[in-house]
C-alpha positions in Angstrom: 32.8 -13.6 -1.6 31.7 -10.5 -3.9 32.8 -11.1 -7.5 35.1 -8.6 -8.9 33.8 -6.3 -11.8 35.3 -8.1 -15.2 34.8 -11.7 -13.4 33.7 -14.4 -16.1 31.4 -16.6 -15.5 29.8 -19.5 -16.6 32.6 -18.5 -20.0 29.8 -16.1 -21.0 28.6 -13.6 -18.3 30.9 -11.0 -17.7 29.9 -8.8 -14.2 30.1 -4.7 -15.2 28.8 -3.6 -11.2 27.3 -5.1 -8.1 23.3 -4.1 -7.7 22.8 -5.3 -4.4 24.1 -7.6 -1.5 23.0 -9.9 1.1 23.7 -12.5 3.7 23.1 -15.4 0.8 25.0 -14.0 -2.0 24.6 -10.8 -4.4 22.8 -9.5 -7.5 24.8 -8.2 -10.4 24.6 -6.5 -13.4 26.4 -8.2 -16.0 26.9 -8.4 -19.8 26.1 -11.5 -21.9 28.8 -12.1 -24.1 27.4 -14.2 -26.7 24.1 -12.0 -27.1 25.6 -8.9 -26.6 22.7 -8.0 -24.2 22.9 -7.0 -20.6 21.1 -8.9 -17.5 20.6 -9.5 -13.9 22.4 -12.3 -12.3 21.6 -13.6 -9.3 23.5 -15.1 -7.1 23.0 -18.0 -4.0 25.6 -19.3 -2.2 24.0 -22.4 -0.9 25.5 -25.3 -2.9 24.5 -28.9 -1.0 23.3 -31.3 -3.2 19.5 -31.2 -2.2 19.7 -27.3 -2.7 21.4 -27.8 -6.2 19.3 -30.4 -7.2 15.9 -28.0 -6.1 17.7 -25.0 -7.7 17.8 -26.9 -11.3 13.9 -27.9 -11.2 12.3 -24.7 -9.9 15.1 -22.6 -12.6 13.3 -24.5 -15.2 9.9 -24.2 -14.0 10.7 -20.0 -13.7 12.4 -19.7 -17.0 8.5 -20.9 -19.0 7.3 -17.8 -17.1 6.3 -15.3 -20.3 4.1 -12.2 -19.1 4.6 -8.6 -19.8 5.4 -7.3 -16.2 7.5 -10.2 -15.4 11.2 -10.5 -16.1 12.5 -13.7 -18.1 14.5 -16.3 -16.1 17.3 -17.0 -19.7 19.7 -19.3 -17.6 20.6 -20.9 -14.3 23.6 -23.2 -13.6 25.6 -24.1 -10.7 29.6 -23.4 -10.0 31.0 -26.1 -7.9 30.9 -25.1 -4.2 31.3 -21.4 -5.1 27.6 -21.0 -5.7 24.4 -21.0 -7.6 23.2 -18.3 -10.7 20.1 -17.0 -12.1 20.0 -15.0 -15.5 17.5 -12.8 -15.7 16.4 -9.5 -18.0 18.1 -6.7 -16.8 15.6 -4.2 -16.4 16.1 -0.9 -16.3 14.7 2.6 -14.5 13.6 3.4 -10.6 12.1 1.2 -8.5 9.1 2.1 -6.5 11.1 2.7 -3.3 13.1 5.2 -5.6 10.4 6.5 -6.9 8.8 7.5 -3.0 11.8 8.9 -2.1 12.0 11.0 -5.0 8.4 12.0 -4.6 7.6 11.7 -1.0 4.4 9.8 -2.0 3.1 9.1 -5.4 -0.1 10.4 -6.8 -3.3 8.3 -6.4 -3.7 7.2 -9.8 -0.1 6.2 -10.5 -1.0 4.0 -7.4 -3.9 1.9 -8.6 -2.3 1.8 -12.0 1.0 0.0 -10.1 -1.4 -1.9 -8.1 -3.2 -3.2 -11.0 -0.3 -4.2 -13.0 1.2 -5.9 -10.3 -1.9 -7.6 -9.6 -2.1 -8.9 -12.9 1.7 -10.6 -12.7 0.7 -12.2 -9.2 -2.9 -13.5 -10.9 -0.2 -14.9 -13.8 1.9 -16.6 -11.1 -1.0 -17.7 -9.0 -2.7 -19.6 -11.5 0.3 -21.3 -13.2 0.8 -25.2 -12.9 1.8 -26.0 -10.2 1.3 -22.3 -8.6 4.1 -19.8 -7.7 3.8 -17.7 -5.1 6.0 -14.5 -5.1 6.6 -13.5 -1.0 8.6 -11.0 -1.4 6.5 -8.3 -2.6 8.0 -5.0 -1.2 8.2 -1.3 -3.3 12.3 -2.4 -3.6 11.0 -5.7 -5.4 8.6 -3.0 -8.2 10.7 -1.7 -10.9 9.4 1.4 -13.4 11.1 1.3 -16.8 12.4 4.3 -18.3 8.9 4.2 -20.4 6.7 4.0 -17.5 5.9 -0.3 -18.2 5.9 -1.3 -14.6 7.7 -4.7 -13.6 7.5 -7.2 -10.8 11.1 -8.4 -10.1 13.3 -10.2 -7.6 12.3 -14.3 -7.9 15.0 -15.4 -6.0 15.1 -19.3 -5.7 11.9 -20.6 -5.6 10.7 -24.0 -3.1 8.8 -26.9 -3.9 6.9 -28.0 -1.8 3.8 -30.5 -1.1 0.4 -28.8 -2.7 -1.6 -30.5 0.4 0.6 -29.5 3.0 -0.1 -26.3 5.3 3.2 -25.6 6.6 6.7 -25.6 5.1 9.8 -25.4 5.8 10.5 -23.1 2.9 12.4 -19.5 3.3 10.2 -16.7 3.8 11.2 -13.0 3.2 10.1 -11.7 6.1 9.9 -8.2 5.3 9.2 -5.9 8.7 5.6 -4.0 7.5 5.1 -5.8 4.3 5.0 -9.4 5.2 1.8 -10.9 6.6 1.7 -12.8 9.7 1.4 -16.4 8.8 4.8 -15.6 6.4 6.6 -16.0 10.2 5.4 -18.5 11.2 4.5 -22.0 9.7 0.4 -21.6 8.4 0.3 -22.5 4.8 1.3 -18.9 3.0 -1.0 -18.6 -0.3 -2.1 -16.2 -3.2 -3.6 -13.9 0.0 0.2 -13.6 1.0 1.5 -11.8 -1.9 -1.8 -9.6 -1.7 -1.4 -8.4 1.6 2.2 -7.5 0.8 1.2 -5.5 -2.6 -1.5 -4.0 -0.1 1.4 -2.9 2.3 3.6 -1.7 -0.7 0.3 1.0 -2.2 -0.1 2.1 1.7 3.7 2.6 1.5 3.4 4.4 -1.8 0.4 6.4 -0.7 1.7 8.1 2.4 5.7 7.8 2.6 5.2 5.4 5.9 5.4 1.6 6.1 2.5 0.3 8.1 2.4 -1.4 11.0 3.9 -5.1 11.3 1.7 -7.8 10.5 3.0 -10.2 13.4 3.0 -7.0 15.8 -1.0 -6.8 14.3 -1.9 -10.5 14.9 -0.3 -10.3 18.3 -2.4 -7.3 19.5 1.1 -5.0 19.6 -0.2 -2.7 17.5 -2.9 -1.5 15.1 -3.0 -0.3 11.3 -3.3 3.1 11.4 -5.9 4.0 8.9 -4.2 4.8 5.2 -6.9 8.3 5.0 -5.2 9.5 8.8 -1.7 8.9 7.5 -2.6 11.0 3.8 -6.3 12.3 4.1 -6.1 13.0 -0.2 -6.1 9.3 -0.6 -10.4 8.2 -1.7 -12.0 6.5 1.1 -12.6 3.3 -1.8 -9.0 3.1 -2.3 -8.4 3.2 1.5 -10.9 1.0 2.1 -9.5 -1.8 -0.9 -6.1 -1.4 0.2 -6.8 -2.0 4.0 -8.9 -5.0 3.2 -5.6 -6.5 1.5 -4.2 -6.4 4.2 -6.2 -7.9 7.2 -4.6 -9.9 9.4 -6.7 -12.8 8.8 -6.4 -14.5 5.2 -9.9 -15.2 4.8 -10.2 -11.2 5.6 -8.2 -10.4 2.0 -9.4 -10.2 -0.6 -9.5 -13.6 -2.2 -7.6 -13.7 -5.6 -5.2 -11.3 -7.2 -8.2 -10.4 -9.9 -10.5 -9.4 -6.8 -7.7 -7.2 -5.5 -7.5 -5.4 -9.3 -11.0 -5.0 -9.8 -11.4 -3.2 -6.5 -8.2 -1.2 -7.2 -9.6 0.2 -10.6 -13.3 0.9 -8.9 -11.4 3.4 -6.7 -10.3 5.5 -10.1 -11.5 8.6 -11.1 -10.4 7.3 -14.7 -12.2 5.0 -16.8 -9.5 1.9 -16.9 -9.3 -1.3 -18.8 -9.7 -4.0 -16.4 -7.3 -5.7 -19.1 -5.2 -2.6 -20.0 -1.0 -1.9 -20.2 -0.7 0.1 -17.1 1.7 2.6 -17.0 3.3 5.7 -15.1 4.9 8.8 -15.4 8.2 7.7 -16.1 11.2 8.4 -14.1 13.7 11.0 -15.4 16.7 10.4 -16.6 19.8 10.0 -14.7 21.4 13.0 -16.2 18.7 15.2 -14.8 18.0 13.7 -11.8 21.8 14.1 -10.7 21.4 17.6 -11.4 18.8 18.3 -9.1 19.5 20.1 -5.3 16.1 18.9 -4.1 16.2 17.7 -0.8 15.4 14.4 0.3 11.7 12.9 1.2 12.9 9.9 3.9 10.1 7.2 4.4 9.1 7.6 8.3 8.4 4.2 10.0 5.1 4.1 12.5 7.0 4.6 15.1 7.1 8.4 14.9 4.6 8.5 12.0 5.6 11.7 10.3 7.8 12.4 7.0 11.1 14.3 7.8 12.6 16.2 5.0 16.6 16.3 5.3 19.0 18.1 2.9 21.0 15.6 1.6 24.5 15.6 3.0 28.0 13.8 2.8 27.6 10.6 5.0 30.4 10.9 7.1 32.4 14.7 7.9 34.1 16.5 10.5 32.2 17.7 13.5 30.0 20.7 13.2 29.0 23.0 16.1 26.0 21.3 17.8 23.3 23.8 18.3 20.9 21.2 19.8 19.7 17.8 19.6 17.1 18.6 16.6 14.6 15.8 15.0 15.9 11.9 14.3 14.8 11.1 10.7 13.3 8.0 10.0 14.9 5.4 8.0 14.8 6.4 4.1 14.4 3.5 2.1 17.5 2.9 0.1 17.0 1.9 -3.9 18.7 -1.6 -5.0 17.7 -3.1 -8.5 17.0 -6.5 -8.1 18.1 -6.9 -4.7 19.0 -10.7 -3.3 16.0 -11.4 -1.2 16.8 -12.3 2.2 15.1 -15.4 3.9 14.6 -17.5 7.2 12.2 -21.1 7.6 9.8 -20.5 9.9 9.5 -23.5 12.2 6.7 -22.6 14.8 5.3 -24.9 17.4 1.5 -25.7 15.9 0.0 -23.4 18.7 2.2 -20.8 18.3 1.5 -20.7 14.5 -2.4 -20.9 15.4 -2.7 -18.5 17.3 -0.8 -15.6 15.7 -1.6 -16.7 12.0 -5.1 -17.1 11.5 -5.8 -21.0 12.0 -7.8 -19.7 15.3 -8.2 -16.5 16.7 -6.0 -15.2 19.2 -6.4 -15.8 22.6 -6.4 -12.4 24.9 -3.3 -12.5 26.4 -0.6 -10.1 24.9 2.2 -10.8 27.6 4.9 -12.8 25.6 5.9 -16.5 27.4 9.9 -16.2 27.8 11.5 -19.5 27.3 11.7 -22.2 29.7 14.7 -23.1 31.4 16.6 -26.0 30.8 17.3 -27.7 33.6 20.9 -28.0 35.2 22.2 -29.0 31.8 25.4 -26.6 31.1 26.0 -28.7 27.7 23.6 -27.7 24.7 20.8 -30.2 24.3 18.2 -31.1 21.8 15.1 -31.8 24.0 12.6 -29.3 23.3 10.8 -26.8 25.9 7.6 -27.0 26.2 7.1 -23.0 26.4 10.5 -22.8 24.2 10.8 -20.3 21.3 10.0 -20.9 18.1 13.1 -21.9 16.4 14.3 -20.4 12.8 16.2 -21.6 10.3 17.9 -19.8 7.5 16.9 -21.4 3.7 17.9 -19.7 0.5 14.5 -19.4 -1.0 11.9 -16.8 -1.7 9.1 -17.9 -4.1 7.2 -21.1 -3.6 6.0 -23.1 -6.4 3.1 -25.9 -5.1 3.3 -28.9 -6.5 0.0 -31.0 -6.1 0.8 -33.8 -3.9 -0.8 -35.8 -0.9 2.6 -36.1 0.6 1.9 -35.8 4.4 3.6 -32.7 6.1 6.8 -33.5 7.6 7.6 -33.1 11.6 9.2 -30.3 12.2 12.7 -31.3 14.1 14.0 -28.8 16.7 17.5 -27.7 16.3 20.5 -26.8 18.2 20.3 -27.1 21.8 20.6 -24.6 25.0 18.3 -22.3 23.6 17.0 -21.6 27.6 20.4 -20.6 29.0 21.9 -17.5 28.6 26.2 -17.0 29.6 27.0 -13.3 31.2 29.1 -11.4 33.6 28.8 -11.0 37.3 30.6 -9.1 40.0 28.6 -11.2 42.3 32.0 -13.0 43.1 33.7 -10.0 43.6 35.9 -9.5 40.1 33.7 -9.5 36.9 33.2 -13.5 36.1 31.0 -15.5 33.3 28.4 -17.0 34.6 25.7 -19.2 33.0 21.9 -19.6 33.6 18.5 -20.4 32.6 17.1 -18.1 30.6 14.2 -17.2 33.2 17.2 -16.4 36.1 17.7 -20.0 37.4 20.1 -22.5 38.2 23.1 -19.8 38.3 26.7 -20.6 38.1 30.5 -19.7 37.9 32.2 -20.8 34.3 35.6 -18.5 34.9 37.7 -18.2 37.7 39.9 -16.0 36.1 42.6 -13.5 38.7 42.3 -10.7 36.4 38.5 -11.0 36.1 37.0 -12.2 32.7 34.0 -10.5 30.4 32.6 -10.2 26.7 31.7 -13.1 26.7 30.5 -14.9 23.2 29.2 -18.4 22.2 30.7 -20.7 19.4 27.5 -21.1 16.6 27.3 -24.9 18.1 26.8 -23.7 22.0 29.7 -25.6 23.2 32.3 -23.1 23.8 32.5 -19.7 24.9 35.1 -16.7 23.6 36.0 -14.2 26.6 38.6 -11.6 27.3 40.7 -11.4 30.7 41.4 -9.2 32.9 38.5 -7.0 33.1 38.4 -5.5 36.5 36.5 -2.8 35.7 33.5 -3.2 33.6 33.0 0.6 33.8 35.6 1.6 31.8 35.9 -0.1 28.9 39.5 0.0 28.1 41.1 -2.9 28.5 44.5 -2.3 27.3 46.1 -5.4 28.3 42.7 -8.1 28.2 43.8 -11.6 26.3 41.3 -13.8 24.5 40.6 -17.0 25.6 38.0 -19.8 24.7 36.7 -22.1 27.0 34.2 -24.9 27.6 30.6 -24.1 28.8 31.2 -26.1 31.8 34.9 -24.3 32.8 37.5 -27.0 31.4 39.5 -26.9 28.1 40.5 -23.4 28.7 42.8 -21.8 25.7 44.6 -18.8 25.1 44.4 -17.0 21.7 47.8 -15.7 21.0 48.7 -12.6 21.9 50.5 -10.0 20.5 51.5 -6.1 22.4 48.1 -4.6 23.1 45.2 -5.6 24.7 42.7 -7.7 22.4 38.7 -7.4 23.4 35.3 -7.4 21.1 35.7 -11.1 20.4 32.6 -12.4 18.0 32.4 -15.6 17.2 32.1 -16.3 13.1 28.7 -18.3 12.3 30.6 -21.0 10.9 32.9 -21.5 13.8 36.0 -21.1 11.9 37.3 -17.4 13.1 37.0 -15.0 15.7 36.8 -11.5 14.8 38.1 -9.1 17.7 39.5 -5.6 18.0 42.9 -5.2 19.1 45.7 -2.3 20.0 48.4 -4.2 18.6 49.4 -1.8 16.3 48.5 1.4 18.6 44.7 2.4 18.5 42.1 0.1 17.8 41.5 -2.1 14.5 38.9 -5.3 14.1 41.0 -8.5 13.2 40.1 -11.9 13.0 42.1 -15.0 14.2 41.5 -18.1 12.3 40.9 -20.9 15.0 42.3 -23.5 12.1 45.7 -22.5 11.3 46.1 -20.3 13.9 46.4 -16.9 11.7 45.4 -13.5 12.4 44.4 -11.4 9.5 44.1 -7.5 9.9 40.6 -6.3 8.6 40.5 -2.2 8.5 43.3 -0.1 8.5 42.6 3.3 9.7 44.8 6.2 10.4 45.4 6.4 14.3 42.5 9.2 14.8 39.7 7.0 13.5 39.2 3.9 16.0 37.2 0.9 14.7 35.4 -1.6 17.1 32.8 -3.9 18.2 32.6 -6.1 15.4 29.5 -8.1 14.3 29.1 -10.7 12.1 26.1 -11.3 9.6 24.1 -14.2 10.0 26.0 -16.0 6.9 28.8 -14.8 8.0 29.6 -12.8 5.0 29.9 -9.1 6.5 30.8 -7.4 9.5 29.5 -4.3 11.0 31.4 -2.2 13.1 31.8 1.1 15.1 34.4 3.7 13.6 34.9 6.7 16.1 35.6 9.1 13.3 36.1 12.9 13.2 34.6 12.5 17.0 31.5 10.8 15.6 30.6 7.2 17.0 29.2 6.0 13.5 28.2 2.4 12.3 30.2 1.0 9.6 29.9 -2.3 7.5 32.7 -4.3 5.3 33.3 -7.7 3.5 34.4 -10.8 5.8 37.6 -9.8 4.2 38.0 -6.2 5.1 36.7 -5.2 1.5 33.9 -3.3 0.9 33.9 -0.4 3.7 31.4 1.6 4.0 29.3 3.6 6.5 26.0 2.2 7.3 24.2 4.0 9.7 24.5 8.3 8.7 22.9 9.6 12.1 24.7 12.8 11.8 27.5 14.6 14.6 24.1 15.0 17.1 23.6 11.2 18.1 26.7 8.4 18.9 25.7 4.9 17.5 27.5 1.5 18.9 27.4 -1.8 19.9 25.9 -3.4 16.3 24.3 -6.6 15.9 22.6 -8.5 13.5 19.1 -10.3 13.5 19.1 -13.9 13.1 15.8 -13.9 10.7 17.5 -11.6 8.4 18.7 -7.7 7.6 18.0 -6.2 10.1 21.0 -4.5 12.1 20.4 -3.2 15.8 22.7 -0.7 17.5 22.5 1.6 20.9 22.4 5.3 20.3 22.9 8.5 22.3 23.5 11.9 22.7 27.2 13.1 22.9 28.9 13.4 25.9 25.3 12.0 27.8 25.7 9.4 30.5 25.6 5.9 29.0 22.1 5.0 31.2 20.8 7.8 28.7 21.3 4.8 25.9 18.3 3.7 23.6 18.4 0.8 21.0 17.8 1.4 16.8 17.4 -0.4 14.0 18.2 -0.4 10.6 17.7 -2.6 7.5 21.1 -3.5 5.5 19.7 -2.4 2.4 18.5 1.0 3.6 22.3 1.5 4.5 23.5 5.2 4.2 20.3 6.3 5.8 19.0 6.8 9.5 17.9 4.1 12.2 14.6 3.3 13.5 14.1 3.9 17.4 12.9 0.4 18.7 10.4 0.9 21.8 11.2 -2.0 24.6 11.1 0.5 27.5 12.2 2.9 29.7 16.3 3.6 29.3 19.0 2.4 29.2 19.1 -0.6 26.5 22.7 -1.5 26.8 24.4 -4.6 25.2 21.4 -5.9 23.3 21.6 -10.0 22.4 19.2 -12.0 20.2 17.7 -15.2 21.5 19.1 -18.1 19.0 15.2 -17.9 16.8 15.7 -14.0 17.0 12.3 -13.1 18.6 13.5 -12.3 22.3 16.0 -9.7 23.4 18.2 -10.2 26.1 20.1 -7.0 27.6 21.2 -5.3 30.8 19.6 -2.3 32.2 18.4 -0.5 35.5 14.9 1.1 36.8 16.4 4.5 37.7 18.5 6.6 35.6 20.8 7.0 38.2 24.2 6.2 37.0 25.0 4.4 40.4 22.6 1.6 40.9 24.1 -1.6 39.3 22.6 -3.4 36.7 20.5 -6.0 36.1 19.8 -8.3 32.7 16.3 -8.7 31.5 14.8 -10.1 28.8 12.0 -9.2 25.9 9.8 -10.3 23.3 10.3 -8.6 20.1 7.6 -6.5 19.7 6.5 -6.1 22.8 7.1 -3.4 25.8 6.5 -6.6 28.5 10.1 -7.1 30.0 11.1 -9.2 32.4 14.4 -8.9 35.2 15.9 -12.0 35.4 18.7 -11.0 37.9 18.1 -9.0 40.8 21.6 -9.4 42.3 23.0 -6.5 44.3 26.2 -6.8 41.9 26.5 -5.6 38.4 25.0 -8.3 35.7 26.0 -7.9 32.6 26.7 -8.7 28.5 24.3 -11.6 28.1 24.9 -14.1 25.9 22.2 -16.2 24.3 22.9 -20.0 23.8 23.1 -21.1 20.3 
């Protein structure tokens, strides 16, 4: 839970404002009491005894860490099972991603001047004993003081592992366009990691456009677009240096951090000491800068691969007159100072990892392998597939520190269990029913028989149960002003009713913990999100709106510590996002009055939120999917390419690298749909059901 501005902690840190918030925890800014000075506290909300007992070594091994564009680690200590703390400096100014959305771009030289001081903190981490390797390099992650010093921030908690080992099962920030490809997967990540990422970060700087993903890359998805085609001012020797950072092969990069400088200060038109105290214009200060009516430079992703300028604008207000559809910005990238770093262990078969990561080179075959179906099994199992995702699982840490060590590398274990199956709804009975089966179409059958129909279907985190509403007779409408929640057995038996109150109850999503189901409901006249607590048997209203603004469709986050939503306000369909609690409201998509956003869900590896979109009033086969990462909140989605329209009811596979969804081959509104499935990152889908009733809502199996 957030801590309150005022909260004491630790009897001496005393939190004056939240700086940014994740899944694991938060960063603050808080003021140390008995020094009188302020820092950055950082906060993880893992609190086993393995974790706590890892978080105490690599604290100590962070806070001998003495450079001049690194931060001081001051303190670290551990609250019972509320969580885990970091003290930091508290540095102050703009952050590069700031910085490019004041500016659009920055200037050449302020770029090799960043890149060189950067490169001089990662050569500091890289050679320390044991090594530390940062992972989360990203422009949010580079912080310019208000006297133009430039700082690498954001350690997070770092992971020991084995020095001889080439995988681990360590966190890795995967960071869409700034993390290499071996960072997802489970090749040993190295000095050449952080360079590729501080490679991606100047090409972000240089042209206002984060490049193309490295996975996407190393799976032949897509290609870097050259840096001089994306801002032709940039040198061709600074182009040329930065692409080489970031090949997609490690032995590609540039070797060392010092290799990566040395090339960086070739490129300047300035003579520069290979050993100088870089620094920048620095930012101005906040008085001015608030004064200013410039408008605002948004960071365009490749998929468009332009800059849009926007004026900036209230998030949320009534309706305007529409004149016409206009231009979609791209997401701007929204400043956070220090922001918690977001992880998820990459566990990767071996010749998954090879392939995509370097260890070989890829074999030419860019159609994704969906997962193998589990045979007749309708309870979750552990067996592995042979052709079976890679599974993921969340870990709290960013940085790793190698410890030498001949320690052999441990065996990978898979977890959870149904991963091939996917639950959904079928008229194929007649009334809309759950069904279950394999993930490649197979091995169909019934799990309700409900009179009323049943639909919304959604799995407990352990794959044994499912949450449903009933009746549902027509899946066209989507009203269902009289539906019940119910929970139910994978196989059809132990079926329970959630109380019910006057109203119809629907959107159930099932907590990641197991403990509550969050749900919107009518009960008190238009629709509010609510969550029943499957322990005790409580239901606890979460938003309370005034009867014109209708909120929806919750979603939980991966930790299960926020919930997204969809607020129909002032006649916009808008995503929103709040505390577990209710706390915290806030819009987090601003597409404007000319496009309706719904249906949110979150990605297992991390912050990214994906949502359907469309034009007012436009038939709902005109429905497209976006994304958008939590910290760019308050800014515009990213159109996600998997394929001709519509995208409708979008579900993650349980390792988050496959899309399941329903959809048709013909814009016209009458032909039923069908459910198919994709690889993320691809535009290969594949039809699993080909029934001449409606299929829809799929459900992964956790």
């Amino acid at each position: 839970m957030t801590l309150e501005r005022g909260t004491l902690l630790h009897k001496r840190y005393r939190i004056v404002e939240i700086l940014g918030q994740g899944g694991m925890g938060s960063v603050y800014r808080a003021m140390d009491e008995n020094l009188g000075v302020e820092v950055a506290l950082k906060e993880n909300l893992f609190t086993t005894d393995e974790y706590s007992r890892q978080f105490r070594l690599e604290a100590v091994i962070l806070a001998n860490l003495r450079h001049p564009n690194l931060p001081r680690v001051t303190d670290h200590f551990v609250i019972g099972e509320q969580g885990q703390y970091l003290v930091m400096d508290y540095i102050e100014g703009e952050d590069l991603r700031q910085r490019m959305e004041r500016l659009g771009y920055i200037p050449e030289e302020e770029a090799i001047q960043i890149g060189a001081a950067i490169c001089d903190a990662l050569a500091y981490l890289h050679s320390r004993k044991p090594p530390i390797i940062h992972r989360d390099v990203k422009p949010g992650n580079v912080k310019i003081t208000p006297d133009g010093h430039i700082f690498l921030v954001d350690f997070g908690l770092a992971k020991v592992v084995q020095g001889s080992q080439a995988t681990t099962t360590g966190a890795r920030a995967m960071t869409p366009g700034y993390s290499p490809p071996e960072q997802y997967g489970t090749a040993r990540t190295d000095a050449r990691t952080d360079i590729y990422s501080l490679g991606a970060t100047l090409y972000a700087a240089l042209c206002g456009i984060i490049p193309e993903d490295g996975l996407a890359r190393a799976m032949d998805n897509a290609q870097l677009t050259p840096l001089r085609k994306r801002n032709a001012k940039v040198s061709r020797r600074l182009a040329a240096a930065i692409e080489k950072s970031m090949a997609v092969y490690p032995e590609e990069r540039f070797q060392t951090a010092e290799e990566f400088k040395k090339a960086l200060l070739s490129a300047s038109t300035k003579t520069l000491n290979p050993n100088g105290d870089y620094v920048v214009t620095p930012p101005p200060p906040p008085e001015e800068e608030n004064a200013k009516e410039s408008p605002i430079v948004e960071l365009a992703r490749p998929a468009t691969g332009q800059v849009v300028e926007t004026e900036a604008r209230p998030i949320s207000r009534p309706r305007r007159k529409r004149g016409g559809l206009g231009c979609i910005s791209i997401t701007a990238l929204l400043a956070l100072f220090l922001i918690l770093g977001l992880a998820s262990a990459a566990i990767v078969s071996p010749a998954f990892s090879a392939t995509l990561l370097g260890l070989f080179r890829p074999t030419p075959t860019p159609t994704a392998v969906p997962p193998t179906a589990t045979p007749t099994s309708v309870l979750p199992t552990n067996t592995p597939e042979p052709t079976a995702l890679p599974t993921l699982t969340p870990s709290p840490t960013q940085i790793v520190i190698v410890l030498p060590t001949e320690t052999p590398t441990p065996t990978n274990t898979p977890t959870g269990g149904g991963m091939g199956e996917i639950a959904f709804v079928s008229e194929r009975t007649g009334l809309p029913q759950i069904h279950l089966m394999n993930a490649d179409g197979s091995n169909i059958r019934p799990v309700t028989n409900m009179v009323g129909g049943a639909c919304q279907p959604d799995w407990s985190p352990d794959g044994k149960r499912l949450v449903f509403i009933s009746p549902c007779s027509d899946l066209q409408s989507n009203r269902f002003p009289d539906a019940v929640l119910y929970t139910v057995n994978a196989d059809g038996s132990d079926l329970y009713q959630i109380p019910v109150s006057i109203g119809g109850d629907y959107d159930p999503a099932w907590s990641p913990d197991g403990r509550k189901i969050a749900f919107t409901s009518l009960r008190d006249g238009h629709p509010q999100i609510y969550v029943f607590d499957l322990a005790d048997g409580s239901i606890q209203r979460l938003t309370n709106t005034s009867p014109d603004f209708k909120a929806s469709q919750p979603a939980w986050s991966r930790f299960g510590d926020l919930i997204v939503y969809r607020l129909i306000r002032y006649e916009d369909y808008q995503i929103w996002k709040m505390d577990s609690n209710g706390q915290g409201q806030e819009q987090l998509v601003r597409s404007g009055p000319d496009f309706w956003d719904s249906n949110p869900i979150w990605s297992p590896l991390g912050d990214d939120i994906y949502f359907q979109q469309r034009t007012p009033n436009s038939p709902i086969n005109s429905t497209w999917l976006m994304r958008i990462n939590y910290e760019d909140r308050g800014k515009q989605g990213v159109k996600v390419e998997i394929g001709p329209k519509p995208i409708l009811n979008v579900h993650f596979s349980p390792d988050g690298l496959w899309l399941a969804f329903n959809s048709v081959e013909t814009s016209d509104s009458r032909v039923k749909p069908d459910i198919y499935i994709i690889a993320l990152g691809s535009s290969e889908r594949q039809r699993i059901t080909t029934d001449k009733s409606a299929d829809v809502d799929p459900v992964w199996r956790p």
